[in-house]
N, C-alpha and C positions, 0 to 999 in steps of 0.2 A: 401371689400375683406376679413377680417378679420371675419362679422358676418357671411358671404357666408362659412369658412372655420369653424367656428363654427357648425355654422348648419348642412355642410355636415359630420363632426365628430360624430355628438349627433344621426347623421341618420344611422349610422356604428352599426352591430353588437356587442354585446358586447363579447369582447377578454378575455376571462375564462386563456387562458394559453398563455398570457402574462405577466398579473397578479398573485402576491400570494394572496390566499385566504382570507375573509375577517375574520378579528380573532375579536374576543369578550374577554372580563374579566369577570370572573364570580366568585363567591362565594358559596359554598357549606359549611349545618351546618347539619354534620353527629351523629345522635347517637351512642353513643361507643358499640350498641350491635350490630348494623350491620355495624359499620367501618371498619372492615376487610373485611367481604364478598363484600361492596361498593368498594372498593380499587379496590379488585382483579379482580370484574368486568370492571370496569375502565380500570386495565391495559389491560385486553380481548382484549375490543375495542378500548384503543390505539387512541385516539383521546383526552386526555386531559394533558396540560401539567402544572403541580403543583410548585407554586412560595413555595422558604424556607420561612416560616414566624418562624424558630428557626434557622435563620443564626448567632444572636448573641452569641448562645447554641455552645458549642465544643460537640462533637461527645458523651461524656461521660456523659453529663447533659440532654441527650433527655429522653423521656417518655418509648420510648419502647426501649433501652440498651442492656437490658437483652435478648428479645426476638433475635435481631440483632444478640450479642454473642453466641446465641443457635447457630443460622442459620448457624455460621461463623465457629463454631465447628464443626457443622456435614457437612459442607463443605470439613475441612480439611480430616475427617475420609473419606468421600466419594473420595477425592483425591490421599488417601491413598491407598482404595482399587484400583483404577484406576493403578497406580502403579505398583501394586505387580500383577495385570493382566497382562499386559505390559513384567517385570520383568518371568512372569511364561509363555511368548507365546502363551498366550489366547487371544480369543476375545472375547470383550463384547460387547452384543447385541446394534447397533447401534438405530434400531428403536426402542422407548417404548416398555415393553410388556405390553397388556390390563388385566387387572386384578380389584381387589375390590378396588376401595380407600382407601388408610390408612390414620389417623392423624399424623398430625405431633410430636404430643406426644409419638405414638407408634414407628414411623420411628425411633423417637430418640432414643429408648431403644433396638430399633433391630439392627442398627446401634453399638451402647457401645458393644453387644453380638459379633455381629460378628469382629468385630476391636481386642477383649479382644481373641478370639479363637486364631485369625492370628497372632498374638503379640505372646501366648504361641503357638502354631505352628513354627512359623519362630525360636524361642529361641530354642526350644528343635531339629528344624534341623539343628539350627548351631551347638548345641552342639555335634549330633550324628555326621556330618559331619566332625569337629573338631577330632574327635576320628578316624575317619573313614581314614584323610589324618594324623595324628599320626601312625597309623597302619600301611599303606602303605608306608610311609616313612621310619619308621622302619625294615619291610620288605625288602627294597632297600638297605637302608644301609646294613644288615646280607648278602646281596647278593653280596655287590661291596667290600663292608670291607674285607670281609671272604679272596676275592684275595689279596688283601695285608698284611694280615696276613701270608699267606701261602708262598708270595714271600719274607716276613722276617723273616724265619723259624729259619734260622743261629741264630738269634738274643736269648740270655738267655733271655724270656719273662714269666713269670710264669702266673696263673692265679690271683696271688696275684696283676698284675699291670692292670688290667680292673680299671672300673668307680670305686669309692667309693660312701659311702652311699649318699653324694651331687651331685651325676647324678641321682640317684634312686631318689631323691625326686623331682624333677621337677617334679610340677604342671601342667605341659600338659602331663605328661606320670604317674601318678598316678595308674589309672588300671595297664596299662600293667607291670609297673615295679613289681605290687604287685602276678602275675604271675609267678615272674622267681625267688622270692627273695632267695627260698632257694638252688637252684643251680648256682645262680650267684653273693650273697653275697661275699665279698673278704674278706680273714682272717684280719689280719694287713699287711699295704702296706709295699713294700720294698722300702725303701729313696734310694737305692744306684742302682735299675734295671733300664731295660728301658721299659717304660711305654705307654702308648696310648691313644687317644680321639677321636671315633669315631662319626660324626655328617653329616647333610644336611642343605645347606645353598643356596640363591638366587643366579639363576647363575650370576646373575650384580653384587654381592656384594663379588664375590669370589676372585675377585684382590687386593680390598682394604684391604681385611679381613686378607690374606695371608702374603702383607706388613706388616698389624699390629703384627700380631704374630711374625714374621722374628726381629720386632724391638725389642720386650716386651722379646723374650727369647734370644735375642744378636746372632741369628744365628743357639743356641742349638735345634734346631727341625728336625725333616724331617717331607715335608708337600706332602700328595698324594690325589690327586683326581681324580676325577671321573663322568661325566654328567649322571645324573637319567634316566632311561628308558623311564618314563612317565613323561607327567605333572601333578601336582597338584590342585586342585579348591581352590583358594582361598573363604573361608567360608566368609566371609565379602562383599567384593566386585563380588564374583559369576567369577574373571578372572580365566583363567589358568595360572599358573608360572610355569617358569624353573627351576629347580632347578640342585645341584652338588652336590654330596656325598665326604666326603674328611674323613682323619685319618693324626691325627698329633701325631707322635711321637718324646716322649720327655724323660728327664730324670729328677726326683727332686721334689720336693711336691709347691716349689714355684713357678715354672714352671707348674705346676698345676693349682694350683690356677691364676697363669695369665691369662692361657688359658681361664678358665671356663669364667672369667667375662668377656675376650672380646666376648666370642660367645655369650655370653647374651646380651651385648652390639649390637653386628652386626643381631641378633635375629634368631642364628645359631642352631637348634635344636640337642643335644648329647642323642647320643641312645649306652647303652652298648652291646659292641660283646663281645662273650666268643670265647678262642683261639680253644676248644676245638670244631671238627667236631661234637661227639655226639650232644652236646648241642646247637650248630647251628642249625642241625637240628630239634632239639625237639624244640625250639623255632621260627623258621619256622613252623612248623606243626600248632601249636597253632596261630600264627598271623593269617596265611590262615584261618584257622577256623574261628577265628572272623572277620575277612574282607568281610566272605560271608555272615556271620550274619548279621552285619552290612549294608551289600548292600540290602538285602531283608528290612529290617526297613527302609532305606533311601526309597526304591521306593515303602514302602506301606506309607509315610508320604506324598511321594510328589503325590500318587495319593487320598489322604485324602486332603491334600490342596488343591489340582487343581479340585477335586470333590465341595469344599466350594467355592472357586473364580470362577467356573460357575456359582454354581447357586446364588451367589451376583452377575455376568454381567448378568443376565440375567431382573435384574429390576435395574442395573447401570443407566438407561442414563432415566429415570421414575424418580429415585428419585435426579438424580443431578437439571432435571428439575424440581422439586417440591420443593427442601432447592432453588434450584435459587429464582424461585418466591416469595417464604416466605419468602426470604430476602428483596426483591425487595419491596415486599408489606410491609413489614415493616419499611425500609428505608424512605417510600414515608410517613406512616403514621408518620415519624418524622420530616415530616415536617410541620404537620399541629398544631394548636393550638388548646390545650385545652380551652371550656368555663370559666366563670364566677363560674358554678355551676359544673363545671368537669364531664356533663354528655352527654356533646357533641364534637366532633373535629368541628373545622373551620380550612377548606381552601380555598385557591385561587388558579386560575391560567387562562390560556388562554386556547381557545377550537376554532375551526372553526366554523361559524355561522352554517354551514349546519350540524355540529354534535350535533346542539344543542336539538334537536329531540331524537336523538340515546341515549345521556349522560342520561336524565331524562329518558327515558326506563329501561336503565340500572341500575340506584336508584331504580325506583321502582320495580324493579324485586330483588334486594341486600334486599329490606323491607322486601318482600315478602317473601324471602328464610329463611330470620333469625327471621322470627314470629315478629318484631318492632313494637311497637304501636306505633310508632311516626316513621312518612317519614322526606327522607332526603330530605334537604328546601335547593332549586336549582334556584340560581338569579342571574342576568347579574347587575355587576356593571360599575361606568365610573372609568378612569383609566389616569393617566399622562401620564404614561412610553408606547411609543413607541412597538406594540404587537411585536411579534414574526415574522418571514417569514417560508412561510409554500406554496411548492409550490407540488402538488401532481404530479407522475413521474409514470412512468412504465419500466418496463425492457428496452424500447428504447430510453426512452427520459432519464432515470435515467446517465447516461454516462454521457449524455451532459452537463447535471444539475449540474453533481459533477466539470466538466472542468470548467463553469464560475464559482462557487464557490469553488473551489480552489484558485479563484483574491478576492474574495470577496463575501458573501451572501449578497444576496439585499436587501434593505432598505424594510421594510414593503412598497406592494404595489408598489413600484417600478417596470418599464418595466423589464420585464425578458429576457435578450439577448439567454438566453436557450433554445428560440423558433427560431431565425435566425438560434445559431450555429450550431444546426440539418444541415442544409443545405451550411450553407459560411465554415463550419469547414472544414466538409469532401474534398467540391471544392477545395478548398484554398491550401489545402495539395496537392489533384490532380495537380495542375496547375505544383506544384515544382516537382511531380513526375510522369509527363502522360507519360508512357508508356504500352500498352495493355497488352503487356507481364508478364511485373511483377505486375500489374493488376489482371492479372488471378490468378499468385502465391498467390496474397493476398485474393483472393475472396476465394480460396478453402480452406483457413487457416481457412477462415471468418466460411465459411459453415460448418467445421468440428468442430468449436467450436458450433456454433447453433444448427447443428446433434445432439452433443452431450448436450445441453444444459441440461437436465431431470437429467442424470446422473452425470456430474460437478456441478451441484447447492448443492447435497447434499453431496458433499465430501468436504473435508477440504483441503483447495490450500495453494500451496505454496507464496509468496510476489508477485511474479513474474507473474506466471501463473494464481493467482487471477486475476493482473490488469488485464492481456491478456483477463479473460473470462469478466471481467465486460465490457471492453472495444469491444464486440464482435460485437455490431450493429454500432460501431463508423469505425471498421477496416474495415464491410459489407458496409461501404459508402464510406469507402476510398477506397476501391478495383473497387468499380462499376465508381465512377466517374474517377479513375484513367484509368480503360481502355477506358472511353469515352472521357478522354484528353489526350490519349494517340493514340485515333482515331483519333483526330483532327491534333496531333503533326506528325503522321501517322509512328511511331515509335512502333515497336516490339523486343524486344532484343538488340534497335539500330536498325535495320532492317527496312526498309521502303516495304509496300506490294502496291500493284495496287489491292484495294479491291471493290473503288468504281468505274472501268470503268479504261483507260487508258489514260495515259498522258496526259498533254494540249499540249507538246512540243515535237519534234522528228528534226533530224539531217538537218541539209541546204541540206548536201552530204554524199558519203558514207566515205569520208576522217574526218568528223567530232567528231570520236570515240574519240579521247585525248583530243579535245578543251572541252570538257566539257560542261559549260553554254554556252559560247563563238559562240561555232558553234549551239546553238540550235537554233532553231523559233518556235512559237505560231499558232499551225496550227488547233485548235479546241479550243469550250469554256472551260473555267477554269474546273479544278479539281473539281468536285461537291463536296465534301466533306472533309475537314484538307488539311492537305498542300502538294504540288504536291509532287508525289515520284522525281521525275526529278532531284528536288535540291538535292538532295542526293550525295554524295560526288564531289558538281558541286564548283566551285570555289567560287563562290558569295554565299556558301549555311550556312556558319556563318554567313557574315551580313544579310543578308537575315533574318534569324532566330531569331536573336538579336534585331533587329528592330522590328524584330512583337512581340514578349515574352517582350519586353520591354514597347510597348506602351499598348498590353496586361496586363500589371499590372498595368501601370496609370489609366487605364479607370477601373478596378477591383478596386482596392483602392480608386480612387474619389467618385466611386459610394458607397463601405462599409462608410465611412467617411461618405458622406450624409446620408446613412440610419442612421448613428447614433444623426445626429444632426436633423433628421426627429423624432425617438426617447425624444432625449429632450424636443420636442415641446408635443410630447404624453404625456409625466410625469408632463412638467408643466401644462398644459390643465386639468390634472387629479388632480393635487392636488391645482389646481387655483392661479396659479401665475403667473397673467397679467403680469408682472415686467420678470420674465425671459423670456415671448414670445417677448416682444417686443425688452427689452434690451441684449439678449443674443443669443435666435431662428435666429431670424432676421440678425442681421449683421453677425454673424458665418454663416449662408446660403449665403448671398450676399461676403462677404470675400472670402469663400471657391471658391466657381462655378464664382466668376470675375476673379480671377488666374487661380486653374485648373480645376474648369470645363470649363471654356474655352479653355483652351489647349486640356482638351478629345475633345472639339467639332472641331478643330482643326484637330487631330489625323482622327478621322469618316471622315469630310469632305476630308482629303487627300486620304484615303483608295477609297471611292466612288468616285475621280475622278482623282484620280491617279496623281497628282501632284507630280513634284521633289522640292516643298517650302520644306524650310530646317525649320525643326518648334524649333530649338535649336535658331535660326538666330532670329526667328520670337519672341518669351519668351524674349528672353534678350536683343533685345532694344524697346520691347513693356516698359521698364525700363527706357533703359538710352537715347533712342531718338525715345519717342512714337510718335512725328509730322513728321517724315521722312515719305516717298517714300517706300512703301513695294519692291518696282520692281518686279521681279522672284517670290518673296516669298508670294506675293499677292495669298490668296484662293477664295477669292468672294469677291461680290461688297462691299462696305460701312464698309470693315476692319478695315481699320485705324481707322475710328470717333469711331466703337463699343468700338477698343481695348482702346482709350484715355477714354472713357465713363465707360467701365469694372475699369479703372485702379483708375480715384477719386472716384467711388464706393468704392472701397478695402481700398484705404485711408480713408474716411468719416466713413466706418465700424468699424477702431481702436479707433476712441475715442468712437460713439455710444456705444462700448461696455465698454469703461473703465468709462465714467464719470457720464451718467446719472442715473445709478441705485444706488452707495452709496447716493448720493443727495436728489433723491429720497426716501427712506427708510428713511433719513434723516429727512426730510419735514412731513413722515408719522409717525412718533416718536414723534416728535413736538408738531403736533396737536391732536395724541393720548391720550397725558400726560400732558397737556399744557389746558387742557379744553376747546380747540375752537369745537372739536365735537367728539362725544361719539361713540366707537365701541360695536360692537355688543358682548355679553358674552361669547356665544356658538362659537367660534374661532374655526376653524379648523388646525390641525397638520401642515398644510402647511402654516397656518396666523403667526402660532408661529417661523417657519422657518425663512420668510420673516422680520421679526423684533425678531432675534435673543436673543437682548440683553434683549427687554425689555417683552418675550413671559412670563416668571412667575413670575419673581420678579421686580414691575412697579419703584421699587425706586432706582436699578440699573440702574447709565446714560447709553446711546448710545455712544460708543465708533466708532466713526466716522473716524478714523485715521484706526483703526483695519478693519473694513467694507471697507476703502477705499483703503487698501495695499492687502488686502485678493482680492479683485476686482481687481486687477494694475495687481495681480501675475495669475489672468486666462487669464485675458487678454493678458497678453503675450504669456501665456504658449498657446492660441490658435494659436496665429498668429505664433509663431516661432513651435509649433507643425505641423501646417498644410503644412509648407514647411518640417520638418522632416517625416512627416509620411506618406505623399505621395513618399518622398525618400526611406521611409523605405518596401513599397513596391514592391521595384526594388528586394526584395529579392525573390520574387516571378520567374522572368524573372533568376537572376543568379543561383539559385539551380535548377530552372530547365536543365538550360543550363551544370551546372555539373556533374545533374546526367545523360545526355545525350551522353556527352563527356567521363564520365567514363565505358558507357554501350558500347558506340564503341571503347576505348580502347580495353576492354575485349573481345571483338567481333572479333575484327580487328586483335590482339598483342597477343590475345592466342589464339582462338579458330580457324581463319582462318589461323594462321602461321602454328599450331601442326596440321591441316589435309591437309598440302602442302605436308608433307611427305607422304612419301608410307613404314609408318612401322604401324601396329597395337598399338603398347607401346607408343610410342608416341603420337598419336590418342588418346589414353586410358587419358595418363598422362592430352595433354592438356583438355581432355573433363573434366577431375576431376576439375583440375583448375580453368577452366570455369564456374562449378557449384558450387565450394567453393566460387569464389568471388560474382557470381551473388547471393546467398543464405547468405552469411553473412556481402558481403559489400552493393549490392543494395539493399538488400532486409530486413537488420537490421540497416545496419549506416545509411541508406540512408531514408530510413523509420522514424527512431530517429529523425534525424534530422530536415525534411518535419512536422513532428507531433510538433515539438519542435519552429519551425519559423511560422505554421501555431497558435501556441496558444500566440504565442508574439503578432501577427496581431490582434489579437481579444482579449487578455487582455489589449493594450498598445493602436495601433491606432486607435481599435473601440471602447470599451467600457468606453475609457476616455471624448466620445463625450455627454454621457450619462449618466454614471452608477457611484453612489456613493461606493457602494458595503459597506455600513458599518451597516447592520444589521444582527441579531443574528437567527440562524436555529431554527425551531419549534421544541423542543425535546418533546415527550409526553411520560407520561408515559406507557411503552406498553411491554408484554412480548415477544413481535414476536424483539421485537430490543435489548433485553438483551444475550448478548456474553455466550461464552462458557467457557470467561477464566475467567470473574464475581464470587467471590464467596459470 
């Protein structure tokens, strides 16, 4: 039986994509005149991927340092301008422009020029800006002060109590005060009048400010203010603030001096007013004048700047991709080793067999380009280390590829369960979600993402809406099979339709309408297609449903379970180890299908002959009194003796799998190292497996105890698994059954209650309702969830029958896979 299932294996096609690719180690001895142009070739084509061989090296000690830090600087200046586009409401040209090629030696000095312009740019508009909201501030205050001057007229104020020469000198009013000095200088102050300080201050900081003063002059002030007309640009931050204009009047030179330092303190600006209208005036005149001056300089600056930051976006996103790369390809050449004679790099790394054609193209065309008299020497070496997994994907299968590895990347060469979950994923979800209805909701989300696919691939997505588009051909499957289990389920919105043909069953009489099931009879052949509309709100129509969604998931779960222990037999066959077919394949097959694959056959033969054997009766004393009398619950002849037959089977398969295979390996260790007979040198990855301990180093013992508890612990974990995970499939049957009962909720409790009435509003309110719940509870929670129970099925009970998941993804070096946020 065994060579028969050999032979029909070896007669089998060979499965390209269930496997990853076959990888090679190889070695490349690059001359340092064409190393960089080899590199960058290499990344092109993205097919080789380079081992560190200066991992002992910290980042600071590699060969090209320097060059990196170039890369890393004009990274930063190129991030800069990005910026201050952004910052100025521009855009920068997304696609490349095509233009001459530059060096990277040139990029970098046009780069310093233009970074050096925008630096004094931006400086001399904060400064003019700076002056610009000085002025206007100024301005407001002569405007709001002037009234309170005039409502304390009564008051002996001379012009001797304005500002002293310590307001005129503040450093932010420099200019303007040097404007007014000779008509607003004060002769010598009067210690004994009452005086004033006029200023603008943040309107959030005009409560605290006011306190302070109230304390610092014990009362002696009057404080008046006033909200600003406008707002201000804050020069730094580009916000607008509020501000408030205020005048504190006071009396006393100490009282002066307090004031001053807390407005400096609270960063309160004092501008002097003169009492006198002339000179308000005439100072007025003059501020406008330079405010308009000023505003013509600001908006020829910022069309001077905005004229410079187009035409840097316009080779932005050219040369971000050009410093990317040259970093990239520098990064890569640190990791290769210099020779003996330092006039060659050696590297390593791994390549796909079938790139190995392409790579050597690609050298020889790097020779070519940089004039080399000497080519780069390109050789396949042997290797210990376990290669890479490298499984090729396309925009459809790429989804699927990422959900099994998200549990785990597979082991070089291992079966790749990314070729079933194309198909069990999408089902699997269907089963917990068939309904045709929101089936369709799903399919036109689906289609509108794929409409759009051309146009979303090259925009930058949000967390969210990325997964949504990557996940576009996964949603396209769960939509399609959802409406065709939801055909079967014969549920639309909850709503059952008569699509294929009419009932099997109709009334005894015409008094039958309330009996429901009760009064029906069976007066044509069955429903051709999913489950009668009939049951529909008929009294039997939850068990009814229960019972079938329920035995619907045993036989769906017994069967994924076998494919994965069918799986196993595929990987040991492929990596040759006789010892897991017989000791592992074998009794896990016969364990599994002597319990519940017999109960699916069970289930089948009840269904096709319509039997009321209770198969709950039948399961648990095939246990505790497998020699009784089935009675009633008898399905076919010769029961009993199979089910006593099935049951020391299932016993006899617990120790086959616990004992002979440490013993084994045991015996093969022995005679390995023990000199009764000589293996072969040339060992394969899977020989080294099998005799773990003694695969590289022969003088390490065989730890027999460890092999023997490591075996004890699958061993259980299958047998008490295989009763969990067939349990755990009932999850299939109950989220079906809750998203069923929540879509007639909604159906029944709003949508049919709120169109009993005969109001419009009502009508309105419930339909809104209705489509709130069905769009964010069936069709987002319900969705989440189905998606969320369907990847536990297939990380947890399927691919633990098989899948070790503990190898590392093929990273190559390549430019199509370097980021944008990379610098």
């Amino acid at each position: 039986m065994e060579r028969f299932m050999e032979k029909y294996v070896d007669n089998l096609p060979p499965m390209d994509l269930m496997r990853s690719e076959k990888m090679t180690f190889v070695q490349l001895i690059i001359p340092v005149e064409s190393a960089h142009r080899a590199i960058s070739y290499l990344g092109e084509l993205g097919l080789l991927q380079f081992r560190d061989l200066n991992s002992d090296k910290s980042p600071f000690q590699r060969t090209f340092v320097n060059q990196v830090k170039r890369c890393g600087e004009m990274s930063r200046k190129l991030r800069f301008f990005k910026e201050q586009i952004n910052k100025a409401g521009l855009l920068s040209s997304v696609h490349p422009v095509s233009g001459p090629d530059i060096e990277l030696e040139e990029l970098e000095i046009q780069l310093a020029e233009h970074e050096h312009e925008l630096i004094e740019m931006n400086s001399n508009s904060e400064k003019l800006q700076q002056t610009y909201n000085e002025l206007l501030e100024f301005r407001m205050v002569l405007q709001k002060a002037a009234g309170f001057l005039v409502s304390s007229n009564g008051h002996a104020v001379s012009e001797e109590t304005e500002l002293s020469e310590n307001v005129y000198s503040n450093n932010n009013f420099a200019e303007t005060a040097s404007l007014l000095e000779q008509d607003l200088r004060p002769g010598p102050s009067n210690q004994s009048g009452l005086r004033f300080i006029s200023g603008i201050i943040c309107k959030s900081k005009v409560l605290r400010f006011e306190r302070m003063l109230f304390r610092a002059t014990r009362g002696n002030m009057l404080f008046n203010q006033a909200p600003a007309d406008e707002e201000i640009m804050d020069p730094v931050t580009a916000e607008m603030v509020e501000k408030t204009i205020f005048v504190v009047f006071f009396s006393g030179e100490q009282a002066r001096t307090k004031i001053l330092k807390i407005c400096e303190a609270f960063g309160a600006n004092c501008y002097p007013v003169p009492e006198d209208l002339t000179k308000q005036r005439q100072i007025i005149r003059e501020v406008l004048s330079r405010l308009s001056e000023l505003e013509a300089t600001l908006d020829a600056g910022i069309r001077h700047r905005n004229k410079a930051l187009t035409s840097i976006g316009f080779h932005l996103t050219k040369w971000m991709n050009m410093v990317r790369r040259e970093k990239a390809v520098y990064d890569t050449l640190n990791m290769l080793n210099f020779d003996v004679t330092k006039k060659c790099l050696v590297g390593e790394g791994w390549c796909p067999i079938f790139a190995k054609a392409q790579i050597q193209e690609v050298l020889q065309r790097a020779t070519f380009d940089s004039n080399s008299q000497v080519g780069v020497i390109f050789h396949v070496m042997d290797s210990v280390e376990l290669p890479p997994t490298y499984v090729r994907t396309n925009c459809f299968t790429n989804a699927f590829q990422e959900i099994v590895d998200a549990y785990g990347v597979a082991r070089y060469q291992e079966a790749n369960p990314a070729v079933y979950t194309c198909v069990t994923f999408p089902f699997l979800f269907a089963v917990m979600f068939g309904d045709w209805g929101h089936g369709i909701c799903l399919l036109l989300g689906a289609l509108v993402l794929i409409a759009r696919e051309r146009k979303l691939s090259s925009q930058k997505l949000g967390s969210f809406m990325e997964m949504l588009f990557g996940g576009r051909y996964v949603l396209l499957l769960m939509s399609l099979f959802s409406i065709y289990c939801g055909l079967i389920y014969n549920e639309f919105f909850s709503v059952p339709f008569h699509i294929f043909g009419g009932s099997a069953y109709r009334c005894r009489d015409t008094t039958c309408g309330d009996a429901h099931s009760a009064g029906l009879v069976k007066f044509r052949d069955p429903y051709p297609f999913g489950v009668d509309p009939s049951w529909r709100g008929s009294r039997s129509e939850l068990p009814f449903l229960n019972s079938l969604k329920m035995k619907l998931s045993i036989l769906l779960g017994v069967a994924q379970m076998n494919l994965g222990i069918i799986l196993s037999y595929f990987n040991a066959r492929f990596f040759g180890s006789s010892l897991d077919i017989r000791y592992q394949f074998v009794p896990q097959m016969i364990f599994l299908n002597s319990l519940f694959g017999y109960l699916s056959l069970l289930i089948i033969i009840k269904w096709c002959t319509g039997s009321q054997a209770d198969l709950y009766h039948v399961m648990i004393y095939m246990f505790l009194s497998p020699t009784d009398d089935l009675r009633e619950n008898q399905l076919f002849w010769g029961q009993r003796p199979l089910q006593i037959l099935l049951l020391l089977l299932a016993l006899i398969a617990v120790p086959w799998m616990l004992f002979p295979k440490p013993f084994i390996l045991k015996k093969l260790h022995t005679e390995r190292f023990q000199g009764r007979t000589y293996g072969m040198l040339g060992t394969s990855e899977m020989d080294l497996e099998v005799e773990p301990d003694s695969a590289r180093d022969h003088h390490e013992e065989f730890n027999f105890s460890e092999i023997f508890v490591h075996q004890m612990i699958h061993s259980i974990e299958f047998v008490l698994g295989a009763v969990s995970n067939t349990a755990s499939y009932l999850r299939l049957w109950a989220l079906s059954l809750a998203h069923s009962e929540l879509s007639t909720v909604f159906y029944e409790k709003v949508l049919l209650l709120a169109w009993g009435y005969d109001n419009l509003v009502i009508r309105l309110i419930g339909l809104a309702v209705f489509a709130f719940a069905t769009a964010f509870i069936l069709l987002m929670m319900e969705t989440l969830s189905a998606f969320l129970h369907a990847l536990r099925l297939h990380w947890v009970e399927f691919q633990n029958k098989f899948y070790h998941g503990d190898g590392y993804k093929f990273r190559p070096f390549s430019f199509a896979l370097l980021n944008d946020d990379e610098d």
